[in-house]
C-alpha positions in Angstrom: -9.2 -5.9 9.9 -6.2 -5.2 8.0 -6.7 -5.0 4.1 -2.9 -4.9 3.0 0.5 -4.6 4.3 3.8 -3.4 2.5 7.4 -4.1 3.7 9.3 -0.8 3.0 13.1 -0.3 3.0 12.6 2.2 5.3 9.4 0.8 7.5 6.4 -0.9 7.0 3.0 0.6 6.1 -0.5 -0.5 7.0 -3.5 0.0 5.3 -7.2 -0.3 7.0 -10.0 0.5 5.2 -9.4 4.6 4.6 -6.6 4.9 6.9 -2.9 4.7 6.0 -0.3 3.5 9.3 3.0 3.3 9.1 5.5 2.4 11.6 9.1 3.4 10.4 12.4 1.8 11.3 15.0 2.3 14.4 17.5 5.1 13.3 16.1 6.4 10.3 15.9 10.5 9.1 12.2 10.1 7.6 12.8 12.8 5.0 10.9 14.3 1.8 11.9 11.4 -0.2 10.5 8.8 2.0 7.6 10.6 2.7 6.3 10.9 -1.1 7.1 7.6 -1.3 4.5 6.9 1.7 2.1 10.0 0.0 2.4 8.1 -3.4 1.3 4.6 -2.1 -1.4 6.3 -0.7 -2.3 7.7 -4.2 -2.5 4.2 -5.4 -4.6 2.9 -3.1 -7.1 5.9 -1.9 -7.3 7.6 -5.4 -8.8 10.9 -4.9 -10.9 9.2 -1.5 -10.2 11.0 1.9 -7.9 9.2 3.7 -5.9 9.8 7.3 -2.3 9.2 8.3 -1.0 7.3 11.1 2.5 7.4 12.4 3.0 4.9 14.5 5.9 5.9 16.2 6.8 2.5 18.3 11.0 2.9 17.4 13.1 6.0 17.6 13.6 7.8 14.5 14.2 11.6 13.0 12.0 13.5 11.4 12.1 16.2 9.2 9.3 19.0 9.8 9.1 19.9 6.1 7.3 16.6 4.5 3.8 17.9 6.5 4.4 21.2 4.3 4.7 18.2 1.5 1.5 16.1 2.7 -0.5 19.7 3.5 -0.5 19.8 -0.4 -2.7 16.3 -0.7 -6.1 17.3 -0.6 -7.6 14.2 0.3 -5.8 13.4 3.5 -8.1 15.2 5.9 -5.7 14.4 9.2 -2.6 13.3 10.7 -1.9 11.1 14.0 1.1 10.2 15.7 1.1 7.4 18.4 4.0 7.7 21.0 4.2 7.5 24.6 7.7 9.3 24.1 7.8 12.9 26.1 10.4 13.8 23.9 8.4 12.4 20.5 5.5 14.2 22.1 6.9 18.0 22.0 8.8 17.2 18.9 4.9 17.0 17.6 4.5 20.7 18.8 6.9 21.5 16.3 5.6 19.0 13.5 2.1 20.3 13.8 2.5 24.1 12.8 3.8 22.4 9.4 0.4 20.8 8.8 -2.2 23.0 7.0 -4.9 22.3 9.7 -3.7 22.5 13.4 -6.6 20.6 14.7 -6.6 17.6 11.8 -2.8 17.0 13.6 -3.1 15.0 17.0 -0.5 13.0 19.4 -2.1 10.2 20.8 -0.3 7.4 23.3 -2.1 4.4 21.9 -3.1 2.9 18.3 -6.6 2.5 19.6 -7.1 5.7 20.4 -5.3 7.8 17.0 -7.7 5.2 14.6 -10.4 6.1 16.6 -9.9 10.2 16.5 -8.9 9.0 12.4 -12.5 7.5 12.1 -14.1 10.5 13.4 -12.4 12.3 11.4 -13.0 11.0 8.4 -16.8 10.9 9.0 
């Protein structure tokens, strides 16, 4: 199921098939720099393919709002999810999504089930 799996400084990222999940670590500000390092892993192994992003959101972490104006720039990734059962996670997404070029290619989902399913239909 899973084709590869990287051990970050920061996290870990998981890739399956044409989806990219990462699950970052307890404390950390995920900023700009940390997320082109995500975006350029994802260059390496996608090329130019559509891919989706999954944030995996199972510790409690900052994030900085900007780096979807950074990943809104990739043209191949077509959507982003974030997985958290968190209320506060969950409006903090509110906020995230108006950052993101495409509204409705940004979802909040409570399980990893569900997000790579919504991912696989959007990639279709």
């Amino acid at each position: 199921m899973i084709n590869s799996a990287l051990e970050l400084q920061f996290g870990s990222v998981t890739f399956f098939e044409n989806i990219q999940i990462a699950e970052l670590n307890e404390g950390i500000l995920f900023d700009i720099p940390h997320n082109q390092e995500i975006l350029e892993l994802a260059r390496e192994r996608f090329n130019n393919n559509p891919y989706g992003y999954i944030s995996n959101r199972v510790n409690s972490y900052s994030v900085n709002p900007m780096i979807h104006l950074e990943s809104a720039n990739v043209s191949n990734l077509i959507a982003i999810a974030i997985v958290s059962r968190n209320p506060v996670v969950k409006q903090n997404c509110i906020i995230e999504k108006q950052f993101f070029r495409n509204s409705s290619s940004f979802e909040v989902f409570e399980t990893l089930e569900e997000a790579v399913n919504w991912m696989k239909h959007q990639l279709i």
